[in-house]
N, C-alpha and C positions, 0 to 999 in steps of 0.2 A: 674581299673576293680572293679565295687560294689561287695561289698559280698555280703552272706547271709543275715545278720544282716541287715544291709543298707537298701536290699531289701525290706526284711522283713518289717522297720519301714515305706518305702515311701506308701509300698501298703497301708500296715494298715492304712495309718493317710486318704487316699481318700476312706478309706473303711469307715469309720465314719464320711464322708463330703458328707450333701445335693449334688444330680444333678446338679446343679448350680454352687454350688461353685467348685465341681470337675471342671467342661466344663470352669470354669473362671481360675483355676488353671494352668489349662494346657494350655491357649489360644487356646481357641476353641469353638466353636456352635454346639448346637444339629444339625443342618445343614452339619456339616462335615467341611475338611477345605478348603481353596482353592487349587488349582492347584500347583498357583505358592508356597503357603506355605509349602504344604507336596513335592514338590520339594526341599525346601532351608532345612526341617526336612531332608529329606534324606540323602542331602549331608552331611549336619553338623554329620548325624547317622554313615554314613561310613566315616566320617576322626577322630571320637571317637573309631571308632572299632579297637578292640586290632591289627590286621592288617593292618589299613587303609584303610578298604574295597580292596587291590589289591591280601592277601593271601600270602604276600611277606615272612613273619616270620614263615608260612610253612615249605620252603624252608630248612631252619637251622633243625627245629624240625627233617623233614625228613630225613634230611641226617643222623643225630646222630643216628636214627632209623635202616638206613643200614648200619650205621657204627657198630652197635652193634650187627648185624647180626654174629650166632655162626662160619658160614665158611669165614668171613671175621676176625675175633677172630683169627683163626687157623694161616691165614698169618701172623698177627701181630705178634705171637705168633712166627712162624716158623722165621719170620725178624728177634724179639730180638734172638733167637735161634744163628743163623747167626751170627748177629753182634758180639756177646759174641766169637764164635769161632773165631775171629779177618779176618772175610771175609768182610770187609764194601762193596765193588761192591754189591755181594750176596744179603746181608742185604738190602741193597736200592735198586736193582731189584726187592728181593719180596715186597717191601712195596709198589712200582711202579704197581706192579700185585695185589694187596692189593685194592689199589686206584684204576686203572682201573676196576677190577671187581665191586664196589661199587658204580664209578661213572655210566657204563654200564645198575645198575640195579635200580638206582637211574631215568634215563632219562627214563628209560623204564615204572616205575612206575609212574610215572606224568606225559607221554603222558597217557598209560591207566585209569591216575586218570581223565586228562582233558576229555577224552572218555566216561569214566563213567557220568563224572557231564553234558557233551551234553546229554546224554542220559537219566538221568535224569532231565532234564532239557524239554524233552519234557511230560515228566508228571509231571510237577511243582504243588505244590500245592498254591491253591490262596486264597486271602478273598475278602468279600465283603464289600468297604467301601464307605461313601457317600463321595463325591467331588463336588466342587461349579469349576466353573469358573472366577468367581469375587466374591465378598461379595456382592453384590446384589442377587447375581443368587441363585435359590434354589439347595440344595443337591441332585447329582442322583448317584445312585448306578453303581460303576465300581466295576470289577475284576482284583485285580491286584497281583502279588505274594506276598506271606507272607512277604519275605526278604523287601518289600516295605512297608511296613506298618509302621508308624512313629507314638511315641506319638502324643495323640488327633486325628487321625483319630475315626470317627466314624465307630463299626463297627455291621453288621448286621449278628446272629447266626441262623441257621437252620441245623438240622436234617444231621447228618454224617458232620459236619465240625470241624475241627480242630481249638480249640481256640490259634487263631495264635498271642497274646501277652497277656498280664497280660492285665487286663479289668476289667473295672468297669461297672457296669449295669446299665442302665437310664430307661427301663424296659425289660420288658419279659410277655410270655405265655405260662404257663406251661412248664418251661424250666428244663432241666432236662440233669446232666453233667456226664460223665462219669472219676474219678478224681482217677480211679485206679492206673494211671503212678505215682501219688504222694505218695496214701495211699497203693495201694495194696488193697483196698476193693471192690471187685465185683458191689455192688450194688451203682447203679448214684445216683448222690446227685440232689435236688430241689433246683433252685436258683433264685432270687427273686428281684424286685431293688424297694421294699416297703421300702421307707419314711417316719420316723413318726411324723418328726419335731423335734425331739432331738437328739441330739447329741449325738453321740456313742461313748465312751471312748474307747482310744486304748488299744490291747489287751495287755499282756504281752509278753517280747520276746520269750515265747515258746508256745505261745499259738499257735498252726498252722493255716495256711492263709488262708488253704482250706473250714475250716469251715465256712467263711463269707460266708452266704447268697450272698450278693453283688458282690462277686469278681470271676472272670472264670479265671486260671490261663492256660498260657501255658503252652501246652504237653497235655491238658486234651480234651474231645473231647462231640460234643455234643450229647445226646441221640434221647429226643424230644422236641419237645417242639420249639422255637422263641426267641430272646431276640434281644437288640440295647446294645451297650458299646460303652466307649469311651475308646481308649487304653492309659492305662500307663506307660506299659516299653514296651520295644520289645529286642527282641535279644537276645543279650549277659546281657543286664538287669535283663532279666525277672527273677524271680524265679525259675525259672525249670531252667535257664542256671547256675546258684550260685547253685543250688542244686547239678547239674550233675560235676561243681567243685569241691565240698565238698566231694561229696559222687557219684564217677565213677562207674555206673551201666555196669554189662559185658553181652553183646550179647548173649542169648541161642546157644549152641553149634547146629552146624548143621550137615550133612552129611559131606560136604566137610570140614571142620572145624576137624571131628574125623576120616575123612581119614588121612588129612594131619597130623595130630599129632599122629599117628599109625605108619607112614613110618618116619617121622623125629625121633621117640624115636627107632625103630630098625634103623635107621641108627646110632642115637647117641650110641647104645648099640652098632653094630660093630667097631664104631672107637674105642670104650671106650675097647674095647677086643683086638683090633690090638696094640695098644700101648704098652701092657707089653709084649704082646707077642714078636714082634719085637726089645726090651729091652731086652728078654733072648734069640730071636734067631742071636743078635752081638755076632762078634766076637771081646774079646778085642784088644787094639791095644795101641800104641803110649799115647795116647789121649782116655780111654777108654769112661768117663760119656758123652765129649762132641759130641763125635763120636755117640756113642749108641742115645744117647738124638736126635742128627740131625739127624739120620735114624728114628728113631722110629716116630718125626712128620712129617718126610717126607712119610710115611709109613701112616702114619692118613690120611694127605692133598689127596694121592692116592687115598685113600677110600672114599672120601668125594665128594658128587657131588655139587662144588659150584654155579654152576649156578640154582639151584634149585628153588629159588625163582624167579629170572629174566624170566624160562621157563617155569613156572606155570603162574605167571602175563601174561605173552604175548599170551600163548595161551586162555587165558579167554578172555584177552582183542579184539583178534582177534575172538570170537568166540561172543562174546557180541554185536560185529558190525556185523557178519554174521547176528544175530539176529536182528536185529532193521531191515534188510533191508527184513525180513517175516513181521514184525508189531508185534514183539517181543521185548519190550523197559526192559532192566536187568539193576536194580537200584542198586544192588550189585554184583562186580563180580563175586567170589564165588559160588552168584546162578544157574551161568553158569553148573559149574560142579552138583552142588544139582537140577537143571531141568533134565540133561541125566542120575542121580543114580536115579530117582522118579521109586516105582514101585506101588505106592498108589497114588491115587488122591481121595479127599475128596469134593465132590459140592453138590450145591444145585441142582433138578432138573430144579428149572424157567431158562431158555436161555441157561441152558447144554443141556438138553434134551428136552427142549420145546421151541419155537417163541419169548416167555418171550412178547404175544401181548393176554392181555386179551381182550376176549371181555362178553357182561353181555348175561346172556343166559335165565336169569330167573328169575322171582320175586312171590315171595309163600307165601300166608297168612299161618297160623300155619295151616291149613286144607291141605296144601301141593296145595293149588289150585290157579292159575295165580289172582294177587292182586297188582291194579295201586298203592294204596293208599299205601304199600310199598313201593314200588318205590320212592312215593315222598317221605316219609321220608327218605328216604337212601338218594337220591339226596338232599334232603335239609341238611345232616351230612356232605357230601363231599362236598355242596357249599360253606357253611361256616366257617371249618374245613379248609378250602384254604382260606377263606376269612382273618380267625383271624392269620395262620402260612402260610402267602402268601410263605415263604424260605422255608415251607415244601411240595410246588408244586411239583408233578411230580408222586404222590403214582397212583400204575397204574389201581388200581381196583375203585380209584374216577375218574382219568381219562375215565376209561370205564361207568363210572357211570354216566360222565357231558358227555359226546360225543354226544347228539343227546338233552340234556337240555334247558328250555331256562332258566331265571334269576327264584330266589323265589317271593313269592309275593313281595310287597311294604311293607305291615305294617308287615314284617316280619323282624327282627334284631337280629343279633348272639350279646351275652353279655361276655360269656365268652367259655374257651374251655378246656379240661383231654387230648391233643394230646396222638394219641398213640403210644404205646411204647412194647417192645419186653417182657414185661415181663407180660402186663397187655391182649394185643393183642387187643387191643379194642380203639379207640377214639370217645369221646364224645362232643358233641358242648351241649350248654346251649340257651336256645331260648327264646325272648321276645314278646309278641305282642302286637300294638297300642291296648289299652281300656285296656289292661289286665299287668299294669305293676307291678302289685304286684305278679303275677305266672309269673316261669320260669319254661320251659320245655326242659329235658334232653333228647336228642337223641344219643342214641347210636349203636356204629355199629360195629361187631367185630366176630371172628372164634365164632363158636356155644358155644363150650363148656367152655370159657372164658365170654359168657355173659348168655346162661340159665341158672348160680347157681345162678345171681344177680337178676333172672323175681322169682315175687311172683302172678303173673296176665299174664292172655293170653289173646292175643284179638280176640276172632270170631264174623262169623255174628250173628247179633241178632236171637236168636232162637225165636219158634213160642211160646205165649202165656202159660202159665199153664207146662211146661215142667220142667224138673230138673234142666237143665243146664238154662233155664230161673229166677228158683228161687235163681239159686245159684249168678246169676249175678245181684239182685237188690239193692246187698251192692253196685255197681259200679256208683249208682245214686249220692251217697252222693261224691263221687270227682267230680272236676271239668268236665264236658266233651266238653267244647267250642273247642277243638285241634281235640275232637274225632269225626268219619264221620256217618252221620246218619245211623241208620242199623246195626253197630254194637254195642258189649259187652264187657265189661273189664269183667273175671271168674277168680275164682284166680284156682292157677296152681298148678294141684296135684300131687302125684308122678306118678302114668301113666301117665297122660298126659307128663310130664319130659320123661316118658321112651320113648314112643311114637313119640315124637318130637327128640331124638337124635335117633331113630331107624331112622324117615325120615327122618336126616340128614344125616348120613351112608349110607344111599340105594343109594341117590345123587350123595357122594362121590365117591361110589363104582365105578359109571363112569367115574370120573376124572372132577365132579365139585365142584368147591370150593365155597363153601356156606358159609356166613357173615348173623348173624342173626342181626334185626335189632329190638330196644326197645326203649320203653319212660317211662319218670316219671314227672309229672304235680306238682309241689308241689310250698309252698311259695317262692317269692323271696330273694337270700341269701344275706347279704349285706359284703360277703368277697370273696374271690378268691374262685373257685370249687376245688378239689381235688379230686382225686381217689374212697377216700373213701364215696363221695357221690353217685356213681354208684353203688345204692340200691336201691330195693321195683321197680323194672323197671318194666314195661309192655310190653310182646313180642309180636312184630307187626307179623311176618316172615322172609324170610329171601331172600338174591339176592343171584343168583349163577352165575359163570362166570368161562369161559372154556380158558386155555390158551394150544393151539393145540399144538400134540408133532413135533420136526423139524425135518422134513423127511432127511435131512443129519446124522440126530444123530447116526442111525443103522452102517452107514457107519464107522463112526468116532468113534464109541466106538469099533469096530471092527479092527483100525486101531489101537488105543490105547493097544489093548489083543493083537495083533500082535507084540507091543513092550512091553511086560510082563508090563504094568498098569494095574491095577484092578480098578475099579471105585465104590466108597462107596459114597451113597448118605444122604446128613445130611443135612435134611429141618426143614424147622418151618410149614410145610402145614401140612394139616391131614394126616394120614398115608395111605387110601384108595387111595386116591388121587395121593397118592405116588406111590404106590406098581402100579397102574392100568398106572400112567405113566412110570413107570420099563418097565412092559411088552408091553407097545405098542413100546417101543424103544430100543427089542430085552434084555435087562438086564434077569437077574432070579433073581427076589429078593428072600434073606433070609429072614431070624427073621425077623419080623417089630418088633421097639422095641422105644415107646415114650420116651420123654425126664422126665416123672414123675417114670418110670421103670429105666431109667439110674442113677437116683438120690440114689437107693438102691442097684445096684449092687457095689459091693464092687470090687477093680481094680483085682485082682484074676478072678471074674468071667467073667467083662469086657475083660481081655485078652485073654481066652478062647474062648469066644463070637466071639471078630476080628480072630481070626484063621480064614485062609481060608477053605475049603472043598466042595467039590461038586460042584467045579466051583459058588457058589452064594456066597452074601456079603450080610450082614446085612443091613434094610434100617432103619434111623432114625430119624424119626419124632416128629414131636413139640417140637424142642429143642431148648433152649435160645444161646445166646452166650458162657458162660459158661457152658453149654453144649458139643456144638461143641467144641471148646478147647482143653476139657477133651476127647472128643472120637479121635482128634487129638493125644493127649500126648499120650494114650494108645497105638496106633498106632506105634507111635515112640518106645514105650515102647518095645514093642515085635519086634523090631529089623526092623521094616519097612524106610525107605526113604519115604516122607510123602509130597505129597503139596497139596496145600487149595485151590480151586479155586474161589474168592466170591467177591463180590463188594457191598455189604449193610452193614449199622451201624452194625448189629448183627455179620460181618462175622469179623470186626477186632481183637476179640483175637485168633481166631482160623487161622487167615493170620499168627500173630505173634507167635504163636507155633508151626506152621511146617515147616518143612527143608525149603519149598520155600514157600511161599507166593505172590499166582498170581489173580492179578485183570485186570481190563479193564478200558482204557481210558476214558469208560462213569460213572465209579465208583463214590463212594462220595468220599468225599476227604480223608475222614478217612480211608478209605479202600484201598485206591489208597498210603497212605501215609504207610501204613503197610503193602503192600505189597514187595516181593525182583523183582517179574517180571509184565508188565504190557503187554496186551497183548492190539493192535488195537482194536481186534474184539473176541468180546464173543463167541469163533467156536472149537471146538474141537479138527475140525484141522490144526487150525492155531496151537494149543498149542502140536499137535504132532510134526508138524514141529520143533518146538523150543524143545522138547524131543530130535531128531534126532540131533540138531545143539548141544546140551549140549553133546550128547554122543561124538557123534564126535570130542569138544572138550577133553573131557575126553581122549578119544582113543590116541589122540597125547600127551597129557600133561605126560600119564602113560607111553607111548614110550621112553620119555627120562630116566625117573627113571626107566626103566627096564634095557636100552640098558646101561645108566651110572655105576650104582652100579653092573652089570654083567660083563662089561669090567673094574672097577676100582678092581670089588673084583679077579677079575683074576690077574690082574697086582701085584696086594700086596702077592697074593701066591706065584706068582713067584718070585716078589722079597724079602720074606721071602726067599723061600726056596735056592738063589744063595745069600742069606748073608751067610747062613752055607758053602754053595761050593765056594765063590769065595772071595780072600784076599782084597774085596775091594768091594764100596756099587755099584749094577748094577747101578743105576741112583743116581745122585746128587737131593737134593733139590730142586734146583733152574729149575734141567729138569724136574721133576716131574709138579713143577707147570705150566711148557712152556707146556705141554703135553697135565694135564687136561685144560689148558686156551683152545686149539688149538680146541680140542676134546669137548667142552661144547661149544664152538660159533658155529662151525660145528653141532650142535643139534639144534639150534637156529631153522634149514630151516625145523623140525618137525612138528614144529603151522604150516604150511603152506600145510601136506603133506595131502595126500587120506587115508582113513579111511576103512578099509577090512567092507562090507555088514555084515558080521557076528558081530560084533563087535558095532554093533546098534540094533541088536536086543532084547538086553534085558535091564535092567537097571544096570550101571557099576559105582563103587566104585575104593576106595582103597581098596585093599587085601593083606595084612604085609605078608600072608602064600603064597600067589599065588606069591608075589614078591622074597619069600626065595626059594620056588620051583624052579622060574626060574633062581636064581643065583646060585641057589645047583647046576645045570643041566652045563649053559654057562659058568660061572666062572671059573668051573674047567677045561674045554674044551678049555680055551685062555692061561690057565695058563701052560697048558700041550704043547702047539706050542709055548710060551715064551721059556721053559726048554728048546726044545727042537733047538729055535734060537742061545739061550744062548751056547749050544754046539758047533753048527758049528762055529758060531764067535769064540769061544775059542780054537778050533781045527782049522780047517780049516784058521782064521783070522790072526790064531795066536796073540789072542789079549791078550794072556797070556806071550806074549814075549815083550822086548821092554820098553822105556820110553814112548812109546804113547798107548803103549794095552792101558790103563785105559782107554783114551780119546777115541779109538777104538771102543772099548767096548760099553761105555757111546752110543756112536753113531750110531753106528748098532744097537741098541736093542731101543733108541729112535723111529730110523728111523721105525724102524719094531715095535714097539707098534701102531705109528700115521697109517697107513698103514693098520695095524690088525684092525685098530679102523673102518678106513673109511669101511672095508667090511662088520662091525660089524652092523655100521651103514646101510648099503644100505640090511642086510640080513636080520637082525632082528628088525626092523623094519614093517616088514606084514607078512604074512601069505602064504607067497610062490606063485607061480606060477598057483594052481588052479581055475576048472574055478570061476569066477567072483570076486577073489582077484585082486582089482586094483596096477596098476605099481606103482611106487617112484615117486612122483611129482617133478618136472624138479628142482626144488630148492632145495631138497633132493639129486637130483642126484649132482646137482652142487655144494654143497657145500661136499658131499664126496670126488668129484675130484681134489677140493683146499684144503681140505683135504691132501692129499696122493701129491698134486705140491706141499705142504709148508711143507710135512715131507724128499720130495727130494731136495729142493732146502736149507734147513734151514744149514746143513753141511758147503752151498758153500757162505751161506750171511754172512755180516758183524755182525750177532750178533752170529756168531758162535763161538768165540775166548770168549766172556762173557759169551755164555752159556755152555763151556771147550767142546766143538765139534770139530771135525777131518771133513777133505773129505774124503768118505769112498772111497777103491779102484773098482778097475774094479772085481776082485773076489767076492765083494760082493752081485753083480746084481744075479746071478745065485743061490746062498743061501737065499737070500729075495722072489726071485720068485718060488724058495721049499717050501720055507716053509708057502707062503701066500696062495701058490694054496692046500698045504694041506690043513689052517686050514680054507680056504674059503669052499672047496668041501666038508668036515669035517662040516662045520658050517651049509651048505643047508638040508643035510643029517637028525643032528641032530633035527634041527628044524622043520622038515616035521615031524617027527617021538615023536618028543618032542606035538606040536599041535594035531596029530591025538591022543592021550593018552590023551589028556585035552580036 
């Protein structure tokens, strides 16, 4: 396995090696490689991988992982316990129950891991590399997954892809990376594969790699912009994978994430309290330490619900496959639970609440009046612009822009290009023409107020003779005008006129059209790469508007959304007019409108104030960057919200990877789709309440075991607390204790499988450490009270108090009558009773109570009764068992109706 270092030195040395000699290095051609080559690469790639590409060395890691699990500790612990008292059976039954519990949760975890990775596996992320068929044949572009990509493939970068191996550059356009997974620094870096013919001395070992101009590492992702590379490590190689060795980054905590660690640290605080207690409520004896000792963990084990991870895993896993079959693909299962607590959703309005189909509605000289000669230049920035970043094909406002085009002239040629990008909001093409190769003309094309502070020139029609605006426009003689159309005037651009021209861009908006103003600047030809910083001294043509109509199912579906306590907060980069006007066509009330150049000054105080809900409206937030959105996410979280992101553009990937869930769509970039936790088919609202509904629901069963487990385990431990004080000897051994919970946690198993009370989807559902103490403060006591009161009769009536077998008597009645107590436990509290539209106990629920209640009658008369120190109980016992279960059953419906109508 390379390190760091290693790493380090291989990138470096082809960072400071000509194109040539890289592509010679590697064996390989700008052409790409062959078929048959990046086949024999592959193979050779997966029989070096630390697994051998089959995942087999998993296996070991995993297991030590549930071996180390705290309620499998406990057995271990209760075995040596055991052994020490000179009981070896004991000892090696519970290590046996040790091992099956481990091996149990172990199978169960790697089917659902295999589960997960199908399912991830249908939103693979891919790259694009060129591939020959023989060395004759030229390079063509395939798609293949990342996991395939072999040194020397060539590979081609565009806009929202993930640099899927360490990479050298052969060139680029305006390339531009986003390398915050490295550095942590917001803003993308500029990357470049200029050659100057000299040779680059290698850096120092600390110098960092990311700095090279040259090199795209992976994990980083692309902004804008185009490039070619050739890969030089991939994998387990690359630097990002030696980094994540060295230095093991931890996953932002999520909802499900600080449920679970909520209910595991109160359950560790009640064992961590039962323990001394049940140390000072022994009574000495013969034997006092080792007696006290094996009661007091047998006493823990009680209280411990060990199948807790096994019955969380499986109902995710099962509830993850619910989902894939709505067109809900969950790339983490966890996110299962974090879709049904969501009670915030964060989107854009394009394809939530709109068609996401622009079409061009409009073209406007600065007069605000219909103007071809716009048009063409807009259509000549979007022909080109595709021409120079073909990988950045697909931007929808040039597709609506070429939809009815035909080609540019002939003596027309793009030279260079400024792609646009989320910060700048503008992209710019560079133009040449036959006869005139010493001027280049910059067209640009972009939201208003991102390009009128760069126009010092307007262009109207020529005015008449002898006028103001005539005199003002005779400096315009002295620049070139061979690009300009007879008739009109270059005037430079005053401050009304500024005001003027963004009033008519607001009036526009106002109706929900998104206006792009369109400018040039004629100046000499540059003889280096264009830059951002050249988009100066521009001259504004006007401007194209385009209408993306709102989706007449939206009313419905945000309406279905409020029905399952979502709110829906919209966080765009559109104008804000725009926004607000498509709020209200699609039933919303928007609050504040509040830009992203205002978000930048509030301070998080004010911000969380702001997100407060009230008055039924939400804030809408406009023209905001990536970093932006993020931040209006984290706030979110801040103030105690469950939070998911719904987005699929380069801009929406930090703000995917800051909320609880992160949900894109199959038609995503790949960066977006790679940072998401859920993927949905289809961009619909209500596909993704479905998958809301399917996440409650698992919830709703996942929280049935932890309620019904820790309610009946904390019952059992009071009771047998409180007959360690009454009775000369422990109610249950050890070894029945763990036959009990084993029997009682595979019997909850049939939960993932059960019906889901209608009330219990309606809102968004968590972990609740107080609502869990409530209901054990309430049940607990309730079970431990028809214990006491079993504990009597069998001591009375069984006369288990007399004899050399009471003990084993004993032992046996109150087993039988725990397992028994359990299964009505199970089948009662479990829903919400018998009112209308609470659903019955799904047949596997039922079933598995019944074998339940056959395996706590029949365990007396089987052959592991003698090791587990069991009796046959008599014929007097049936009539004491069915007192005291029809008590604490009629007892239990009672409370529980009474208990729910109070909450």
């Amino acid at each position: 396995m390379p390190d760091l270092p290693r790493t380090h030195a291989i990138l470096a040395e082809y960072a400071g090696r000509p194109p040539l000699s890289v592509l010679r290095g590697l064996e390989t051609s700008a052409r790409g490689l062959t078929e048959a080559e990046a086949e024999d690469r592959l193979l050779r790639q997966e029989a070096d991988a630390p697994d051998g590409g089959t995942g087999r060395l998993a296996l070991p890691r995993h297991l030590a992982h549930v071996a180390a699990d705290p309620f499998v500790l406990v057995l271990v612990v209760l075995s040596a316990v055991t052994a020490v008292t000179r009981d070896p059976r004991g000892a090696l039954l519970i290590g046996s129950l040790a091992v099956l519990s481990s091996l149990l949760r172990l199978r169960q975890e790697r089917r659902a891991g295999r589960a997960a990775a199908g399912l991830r596996a249908l939103s693979t992320t891919t790259a694009t590399v060129l591939r020959r068929a023989d060395p004759a044949s030229p390079g063509v572009e395939r798609e293949v997954p990342v996991e395939q990509v072999v040194p020397g493939d060539v590979v081609r970068l565009a806009p929202g892809d993930m640099v899927p191996a360490d990479l050298r550059l052969l060139s680029s356009t305006g390339l531009r990376v986003d390398q915050a997974v490295l550095t942590g620094e917001s803003l993308p870096a500029a990357k470049r594969a200029a050659w100057t013919g000299r040779p680059v001395p290698p850096p120092g070992p600390d110098a960092p790699l990311f700095d090279r101009p040259e090199l795209c590492l992976m994990g980083t992702s692309v902004v804008s912009g185009a490039g070619t590379a050739v890969a030089v490590a991939t994998g387990p190689r690359t630097h990002f994978a030696a980094l994540q060795r060295d230095v093991p980054r931890a996953a932002p905590e999520t909802a499900f994430d600080r449920g679970v660690r909520t209910v595991t640290w109160a359950l560790v605080a009640m064992v961590a309290a039962a323990v001394p207690v049940a140390l000072l409520f022994t009574e000495p004896g013969p034997t006092p330490w080792s007696h006290a000792l094996l009661f007091a963990v047998s006493i823990a084990v009680a209280l411990t619900p060990e199948m807790l991870p096994l019955v969380v895993t499986t109902t995710l896993a099962r509830g993850a496959a619910a989902l894939s079959r709505r067109g809900v693909i969950v790339k983490r299962l966890p996110a299962v639970h974090d879709l049904g607590a969501m009670d915030t959703l964060c989107a854009d309005k394009t394809g939530t609440l709109t068609l996401d189909r622009l079409s061009l509605t409009s073209h406007l000289d600065a007069a605000g009046e219909p103007d071809d000669e716009v048009l063409r230049w807009a259509r000549l920035n979007a022909w080109f612009a595709t021409e120079l970043v073909p990988e950045a094909a697909g931007d929808t406002m040039d597709d609506a822009l070429l939809a009815d085009a035909g080609p540019p002239p002939g003596d027309v040629r793009a030279v260079d290009a400024v792609p646009f990008d989320s910060d700048r909001r503008r992209a710019t093409v560079v133009l040449r023409r036959d006869g005139r190769l010493g001027r280049d003309l910059l067209v640009t094309k972009g939201a208003v107020e991102n390009v009128l502070p760069l126009c010092d020139r307007v262009r109207t029609p020529r005015p008449s003779p002898g006028t103001a605006a005539a005199r003002d426009g005779e400096g315009a003689a002295a620049r070139p005008r061979s690009w300009t159309t007879a008739g009109s005037a270059d005037v430079p651009l005053t401050d009304d006129e500024r005001d003027r021209l963004a009033a008519l861009a607001d009036e526009r908006s106002a109706t929900g059209e998104r206006l792009l103003a369109v400018a040039v600047a004629d100046r000499p030809a540059a003889r280096r790469d264009y830059a951002p910083g050249d988009e100066r001294g521009l001259t504004l043509l006007g401007f194209v508007g385009f209408r993306d109509e709102p989706d007449p199912s939206a009313p419905a579906a945000l309406e279905r959304l409020a029905g399952l306590g979502v709110a829906l907060v919209v966080v765009t980069g559109d104008h804000p007019l725009v926004a607000v006007r498509t709020c209200r066509d699609t039933g919303l009330t928007p609050g504040r409108v509040v830009l992203g150049a205002e978000l930048d000054d509030l301070p998080d105080a004010a911000l969380d104030a702001l997100l407060a809900p009230k008055d039924g409206t939400a804030p809408v937030f406009a023209r905001v960057d990536p970093r932006q959105k993020a931040r209006v996410v984290g706030a979110l979280r801040r103030t105690g919200r469950t939070v998911g992101f719904l987005g699929d553009g380069i801009n929406d990937a930090p703000a995917l990877r800051a909320a609880d869930v992160g949900i894109s769509v199959t038609g995503a970039v790949d960066l977006a789709r790679e940072s998401a936790d859920v993927v949905l088919a289809d961009r619909d609202l209500s596909v993704l309440a479905h998958g809301i509904t399917e996440g409650r629901r698992t919830f709703g069963n996942g929280v049935k075991y932890i309620r019904i487990a820790v309610t009946s385990n904390l019952g059992n431990v009071a009771s047998m607390l409180a007959a360690s004080v009454l009775l000369p000897f422990m109610p249950l051994l050890p070894l029945q204790v763990l036959v009990q919970n084993l029997l009682f946690d595979l019997s909850q198993l049939s939960l993932a499988r059960d019906r889901v009370d209608p009330a219990d989807l309606r809102g968004p559902r968590t972990f609740d450490a107080r609502e869990l103490a409530r209901f054990a403060a309430v049940f607990g006591p309730l079970g431990a009270l028809f214990d006491l009161a079993a504990f009597g009769l069998f001591w009375w009536l069984l006369e288990a108090r007399s004899g050399a077998g009471g003990e084993a008597l004993f032992h046996t009645g109150f087993l039988v009558e725990n397992l028994l107590a359990q299964a009505l436990t199970l089948l009662v509290l479990r829903g919400r009773g018998r009112r209308r539209g609470a659903p019955r106990a799904a047949r596997t629920v039922v079933a598995a109570a019944c074998v339940l209640a056959l395996t706590a009658l029949l365990l007396p008369l089987s052959p592991l009764a003698g090791p587990l120190g069991l009796v046959p109980l008599p014929l007097a016992a049936v009539p004491v068992l069915a007192a005291v279960l029809a008590g604490y059953g009629t007892t239990l419906v009672i409370v529980r109706n009474r208990f729910l109508r109070a909450s």
